[in-house]
Structure formats: structure tokens, C-alpha cells
C-alpha positions as CSV (number, residue, x, y, z in Angstrom):
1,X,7.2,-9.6,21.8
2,X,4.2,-7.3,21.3
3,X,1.4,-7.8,18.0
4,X,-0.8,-5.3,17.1
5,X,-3.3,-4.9,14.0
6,X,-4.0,-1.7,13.0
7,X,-6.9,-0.4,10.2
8,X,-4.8,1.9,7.6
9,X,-6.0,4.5,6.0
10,X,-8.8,5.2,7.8
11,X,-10.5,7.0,11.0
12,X,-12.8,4.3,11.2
13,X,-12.5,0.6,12.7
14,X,-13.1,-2.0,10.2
15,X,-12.6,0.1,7.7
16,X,-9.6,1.1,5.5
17,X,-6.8,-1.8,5.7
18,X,-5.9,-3.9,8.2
19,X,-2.0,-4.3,8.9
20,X,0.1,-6.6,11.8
21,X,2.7,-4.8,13.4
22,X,5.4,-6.7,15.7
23,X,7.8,-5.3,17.6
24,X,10.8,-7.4,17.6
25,X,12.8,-7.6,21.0
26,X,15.7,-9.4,18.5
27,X,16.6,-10.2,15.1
28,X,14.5,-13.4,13.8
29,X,14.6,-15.5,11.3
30,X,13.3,-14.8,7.6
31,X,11.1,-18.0,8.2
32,X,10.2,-17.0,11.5
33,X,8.2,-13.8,10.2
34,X,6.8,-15.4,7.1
35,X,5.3,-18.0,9.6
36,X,4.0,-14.9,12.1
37,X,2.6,-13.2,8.9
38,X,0.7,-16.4,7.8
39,X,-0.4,-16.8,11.4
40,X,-1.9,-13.1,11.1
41,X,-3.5,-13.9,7.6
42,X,-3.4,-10.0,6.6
43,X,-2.0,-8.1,3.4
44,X,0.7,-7.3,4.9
45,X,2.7,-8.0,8.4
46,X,5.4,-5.5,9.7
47,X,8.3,-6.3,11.5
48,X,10.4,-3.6,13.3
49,X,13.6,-3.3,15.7
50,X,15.6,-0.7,17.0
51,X,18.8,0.0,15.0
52,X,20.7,3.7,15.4
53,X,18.0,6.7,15.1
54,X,15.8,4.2,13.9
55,X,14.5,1.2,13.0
56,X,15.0,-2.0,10.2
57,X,11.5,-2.6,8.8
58,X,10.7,-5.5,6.7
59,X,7.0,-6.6,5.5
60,X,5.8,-9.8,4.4
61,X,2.4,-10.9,3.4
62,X,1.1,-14.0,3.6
63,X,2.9,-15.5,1.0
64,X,6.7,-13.4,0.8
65,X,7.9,-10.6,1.7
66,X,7.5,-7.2,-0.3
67,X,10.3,-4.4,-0.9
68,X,7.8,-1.9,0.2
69,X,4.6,-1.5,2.1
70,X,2.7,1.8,2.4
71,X,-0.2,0.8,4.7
72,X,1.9,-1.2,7.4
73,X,4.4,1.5,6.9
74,X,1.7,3.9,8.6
75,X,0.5,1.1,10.8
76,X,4.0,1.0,12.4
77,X,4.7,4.8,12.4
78,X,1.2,4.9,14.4
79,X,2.1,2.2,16.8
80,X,5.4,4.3,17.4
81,X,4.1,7.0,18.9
82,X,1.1,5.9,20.2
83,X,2.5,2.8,22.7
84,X,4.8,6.3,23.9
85,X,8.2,4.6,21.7
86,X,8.4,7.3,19.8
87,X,7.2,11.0,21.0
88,X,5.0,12.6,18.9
89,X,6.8,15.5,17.6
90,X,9.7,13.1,16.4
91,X,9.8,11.5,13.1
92,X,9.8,7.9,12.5
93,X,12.5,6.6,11.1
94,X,12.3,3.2,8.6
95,X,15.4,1.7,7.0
96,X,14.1,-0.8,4.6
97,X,15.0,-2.5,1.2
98,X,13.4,-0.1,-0.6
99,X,15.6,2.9,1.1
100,X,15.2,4.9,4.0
101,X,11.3,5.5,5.0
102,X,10.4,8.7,6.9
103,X,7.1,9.1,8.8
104,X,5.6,12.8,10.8
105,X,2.7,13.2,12.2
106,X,1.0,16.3,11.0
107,X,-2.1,16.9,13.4
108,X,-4.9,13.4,12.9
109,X,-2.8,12.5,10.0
110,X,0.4,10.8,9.4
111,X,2.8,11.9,6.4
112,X,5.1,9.5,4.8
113,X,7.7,10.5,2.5
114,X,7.8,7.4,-0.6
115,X,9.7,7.4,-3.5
116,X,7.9,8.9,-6.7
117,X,8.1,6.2,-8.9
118,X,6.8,6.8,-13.2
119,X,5.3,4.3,-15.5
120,X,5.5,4.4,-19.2
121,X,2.6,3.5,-21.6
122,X,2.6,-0.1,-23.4
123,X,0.7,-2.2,-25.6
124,X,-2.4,-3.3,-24.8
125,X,-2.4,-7.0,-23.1
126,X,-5.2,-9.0,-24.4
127,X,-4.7,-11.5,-21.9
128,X,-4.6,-9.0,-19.0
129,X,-8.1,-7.6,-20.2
130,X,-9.6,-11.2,-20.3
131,X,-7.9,-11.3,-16.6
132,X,-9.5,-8.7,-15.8
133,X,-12.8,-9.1,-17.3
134,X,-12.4,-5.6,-19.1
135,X,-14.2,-4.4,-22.3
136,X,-14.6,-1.8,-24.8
137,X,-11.5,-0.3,-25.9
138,X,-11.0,3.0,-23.9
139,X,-8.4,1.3,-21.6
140,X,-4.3,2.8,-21.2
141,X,-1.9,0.1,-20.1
142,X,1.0,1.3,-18.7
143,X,4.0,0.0,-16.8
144,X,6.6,0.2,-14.7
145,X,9.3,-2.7,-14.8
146,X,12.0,-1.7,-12.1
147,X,13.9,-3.3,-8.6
148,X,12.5,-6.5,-9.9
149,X,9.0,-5.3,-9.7
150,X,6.3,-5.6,-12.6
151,X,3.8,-3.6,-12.0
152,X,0.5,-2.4,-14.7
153,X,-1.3,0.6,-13.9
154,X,-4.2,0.2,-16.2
155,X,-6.2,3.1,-17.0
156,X,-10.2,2.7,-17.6
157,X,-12.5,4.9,-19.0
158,X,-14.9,5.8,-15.6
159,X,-14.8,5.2,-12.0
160,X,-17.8,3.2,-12.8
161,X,-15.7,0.6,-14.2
162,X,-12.9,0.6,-11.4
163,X,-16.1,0.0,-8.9
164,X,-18.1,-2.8,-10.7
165,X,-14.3,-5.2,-11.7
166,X,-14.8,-8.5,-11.2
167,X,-11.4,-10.2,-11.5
168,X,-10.7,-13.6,-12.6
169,X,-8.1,-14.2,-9.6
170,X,-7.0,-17.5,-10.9
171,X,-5.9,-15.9,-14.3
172,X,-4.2,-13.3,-12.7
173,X,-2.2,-15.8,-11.2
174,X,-0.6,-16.4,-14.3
175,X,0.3,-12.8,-15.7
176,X,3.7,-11.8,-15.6
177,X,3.3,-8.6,-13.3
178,X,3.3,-8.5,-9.8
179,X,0.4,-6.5,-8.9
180,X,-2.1,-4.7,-11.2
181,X,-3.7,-0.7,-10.2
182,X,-7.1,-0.5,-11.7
183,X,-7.6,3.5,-11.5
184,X,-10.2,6.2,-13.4
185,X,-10.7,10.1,-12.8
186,X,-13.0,10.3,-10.2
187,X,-17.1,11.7,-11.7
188,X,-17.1,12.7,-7.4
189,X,-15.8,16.5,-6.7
190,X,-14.4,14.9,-3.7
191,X,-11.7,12.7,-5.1
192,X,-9.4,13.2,-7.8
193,X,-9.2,9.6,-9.2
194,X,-10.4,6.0,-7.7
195,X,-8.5,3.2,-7.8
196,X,-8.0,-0.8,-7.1
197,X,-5.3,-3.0,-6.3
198,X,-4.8,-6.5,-7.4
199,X,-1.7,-8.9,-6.3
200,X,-2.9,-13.1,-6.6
201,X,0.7,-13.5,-7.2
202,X,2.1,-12.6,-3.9
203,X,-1.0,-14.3,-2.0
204,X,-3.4,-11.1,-1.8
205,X,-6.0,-10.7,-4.5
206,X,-7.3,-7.3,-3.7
207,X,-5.5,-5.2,-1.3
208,X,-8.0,-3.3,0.4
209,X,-6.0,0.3,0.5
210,X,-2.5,0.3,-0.9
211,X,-0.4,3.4,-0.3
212,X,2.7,2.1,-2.4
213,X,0.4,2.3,-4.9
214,X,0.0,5.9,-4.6
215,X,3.6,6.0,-5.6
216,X,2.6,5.2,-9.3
217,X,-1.0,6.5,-9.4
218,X,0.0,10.2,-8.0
219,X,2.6,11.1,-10.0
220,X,0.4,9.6,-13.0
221,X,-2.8,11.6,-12.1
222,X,-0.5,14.7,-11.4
223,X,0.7,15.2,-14.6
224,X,-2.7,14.2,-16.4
225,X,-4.5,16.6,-14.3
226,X,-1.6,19.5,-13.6
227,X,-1.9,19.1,-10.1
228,X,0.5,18.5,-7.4
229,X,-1.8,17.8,-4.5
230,X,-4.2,15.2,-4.7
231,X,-6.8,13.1,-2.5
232,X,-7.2,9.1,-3.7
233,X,-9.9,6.8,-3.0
234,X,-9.5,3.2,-3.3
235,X,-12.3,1.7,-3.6
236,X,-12.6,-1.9,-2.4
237,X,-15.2,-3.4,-0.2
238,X,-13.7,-1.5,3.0
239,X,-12.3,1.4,1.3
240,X,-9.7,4.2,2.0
241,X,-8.8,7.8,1.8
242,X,-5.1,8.7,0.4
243,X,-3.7,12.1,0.2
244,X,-0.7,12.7,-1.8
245,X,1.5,15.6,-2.4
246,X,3.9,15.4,-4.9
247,X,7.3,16.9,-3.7
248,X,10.5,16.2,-6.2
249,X,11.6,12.7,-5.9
250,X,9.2,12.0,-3.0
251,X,5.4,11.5,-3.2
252,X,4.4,12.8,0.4
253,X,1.6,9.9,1.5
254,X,-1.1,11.2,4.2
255,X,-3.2,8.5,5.9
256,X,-4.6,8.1,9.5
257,X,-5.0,4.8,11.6
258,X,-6.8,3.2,14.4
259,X,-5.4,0.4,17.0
260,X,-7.8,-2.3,16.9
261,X,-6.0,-5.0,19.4
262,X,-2.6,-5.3,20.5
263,X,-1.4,-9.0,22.1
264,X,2.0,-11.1,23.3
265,X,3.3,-13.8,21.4
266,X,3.9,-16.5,23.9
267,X,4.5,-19.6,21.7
268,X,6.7,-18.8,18.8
């Protein structure tokens, strides 16, 4: 069986984020992959096989497995056409827990078609700020609480702010969501809105570049801002570029990706 990691989101090596892809010659065990995913030690491992026009696709990060998984979506997509698996001009094909996943690739950049998912506003969690090491009282909480997910998307006041978060990671630990977005409008002509993307919980405590993410923050941004085409920038240490199109139920995902080594597993 073949192992690849690929940098998401990104033109660059060593930038963007870094996803495992492995192509599985036949089904395997749940344990199996949660054991190749630890072995990898990234946010998130794919794992793909052949089934009718397409292929099953599950992810799993170090920790569990996830019901959806933009960047290692793009990672395998990429892998697809570039090992010659896929041609180019044919779309890729995911069926996953979260539905059925479709990849093209549109010139340098690969579009993925994701649900368009909408949070509502809530209170204000005073624990979640303390978490977070937030102050001053221009913050939005809002949420989305659906297919067993939690999820905050927490609204600060500049992109200043989103940059300079310092997490406690050990607090988080203990909040009830799954994952917390940390976004702002963007002060840079360049980018419509920054963001970051937290998950201690599920054994990553800041994805580098998250394009599920982008199914909450671009339909969030696009209404704020009346626009229906966006670029993201998520701005951890390696950073990211996200485009986003928002197209009825869908938010259409752009990213690029670069192979950075591909191996055998021999002893699993």
C-alpha cells in the first residue's frame, strides 16, 4: 500500500497543511488506520479505496476519526490525478460519512464542492473567553450544534486579535465544543477575513489550514459582507490561502497542493 503527505492549501512546500494520504489495496480495520494515522502524527490522515465511480474516503487524526476533512480531501483529490489514477479532466469522486464529496481541477487549483453549513448567534461563554485568553467585549459567539458536531465560530473585533491568540490548550480540552474558528474581517485588501482553527479535543490544538472550516466561516462572511465569492486566509504559523464561492447548498472550496514524499508500508 502506498503513503503519501501532501502540503494543503498551498503552492509552497512546508507551507499550508500537511495531510497523509493512503491508498488502500483492501478494506482495513478501523484500528488499523487510527494506528497508521498516529504513526503519521498529522491533522489529519486519509484513507481511500476504489468503490463504483469512486472512492470510500474516511479521515482520522491522531486521536479519532472526523466526519469531514477539507484539507486531506484536496490532498487525496491531488494524489488522484497526479500518481495518473485519475485523469485530469475527470472529477474525483469521495463517498464519505458526511455525503458524497466531489473534487475538479480547474487549471493550478483544485475545487471542492462541501456542504454549506450556518451557525446561529449565542451567549457569550465566559469560560470559552478565559480559554481562549480573549478580552474586551467586542466578541460574537456563534454556533452550530448539528451531526453530532459542536462547533463555535467566535467572532473578534480585528485580525490583529485572530494573529496574536494565545490559547490555553489544556482548558480547551474541557469545553464542550469540538473545535473552535477564531475569525475577523481582514484590515488587508487581499483577504476578505482571517481566521484560526482550534480542536485539543480531537488531538490537534491548532490546525494549520482547515477547509471544513470554510464551510462555516464563508457562508458567515458572505452574508456579513454581501458577497458570494471570497478568498480566506488562515493564519497560523504556516499559513494558507482558501477560496470559496458560495453556490446554493454547496460552498465551492479552491485550494492547491504539493507532493512532498510518497513511501510503501511494509510492516503493518
Amino acid at each position: 500500500m502506498k503513503i503519501f503527505q501532501v502540503d494543503s492549501f498551498t503552492e509552497k512546500p512546508f507551507k499550508g497543511n500537511p495531510a497523509g494520504v493512503c491508498l488502500l489495496e483492501n478494506e482495513q480495520a478501523e484500528s488499523w488506520m487510527q494506528n497508521i494515522a498516529m504513526e503519521m502524527n498529522l491533522s489529519e490522515t486519509a484513507f481511500l479505496i476504489k468503490s463504483n465511480e469512486g472512492f470510500n474516503l474516511r479521515w482520522f487524526t491522531p486521536k479519532t476519526e472526523v466526519p469531514l476533512c477539507g484539507h486531506a480531501t484536496l490532498a487525496s483529490a491531488h494524489i488522484l490525478w497526479e500518481e495518473g489514477i485519475l485523469e485530469e479532466k475527470k472529477l474525483a469522486r469521495f463517498y464519505t460519512k458526511s455525503g458524497e464529496l466531489v473534487c475538479e481541477k480547474v487549471d493550478n487549483w483544485i475545487e471542492m464542492a462541501f456542504p454549506s453549513r450556518q451557525v446561529r448567534g449565542v451567549e457569550t461563554s465566559e469560560s470559552l473567553i478565559d480559554a481562549l485568553r480573549l478580552s474586551g467585549k467586542e466578541i460574537k459567539f456563534n454556533l452550530y450544534d448539528g451531526n453530532g458536531e459542536i462547533l463555535y465560530l467566535v467572532e473578534v473585533a480585528s485580525d490583529k486579535i485572530v494573529k496574536e491568540l494565545s490559547p490555553d490548550f489544556e482548558r480547551l480540552k474541557t469545553e464542550d465544543a469540538k473545535a473552535v474558528m477564531v475569525t475577523a474581517k481582514s484590515s488587508s485588501k487581499e483577504f476578505d477575513f482571517l481566521s484560526r482553527f482550534f480542536a485539543p479535543s480531537l488531538g490537534v490544538d491548532e490546525d494549520p489550514v482547515t477547509g471544513s472550516a470554510h464551510c462555516y466561516l464563508a457562508p458567515y462572511w458572505g452574508k456579513k459582507l454581501k458577497k458570494s465569492e471570497l478568498t480566506g486566509y488562515q493564519t497560523s504559523k504556516r499559513g494558507g490561502v482558501v477560496k470559496c464561492e458560495l453556490r446554493g447548498e454547496n460552498v465551492i472550496i479552491k485550494g492547491q497542493a504539493v507532493t512532498i514524499f510518497k513511501g510503501e508500508l511494509i510492516n503493518s
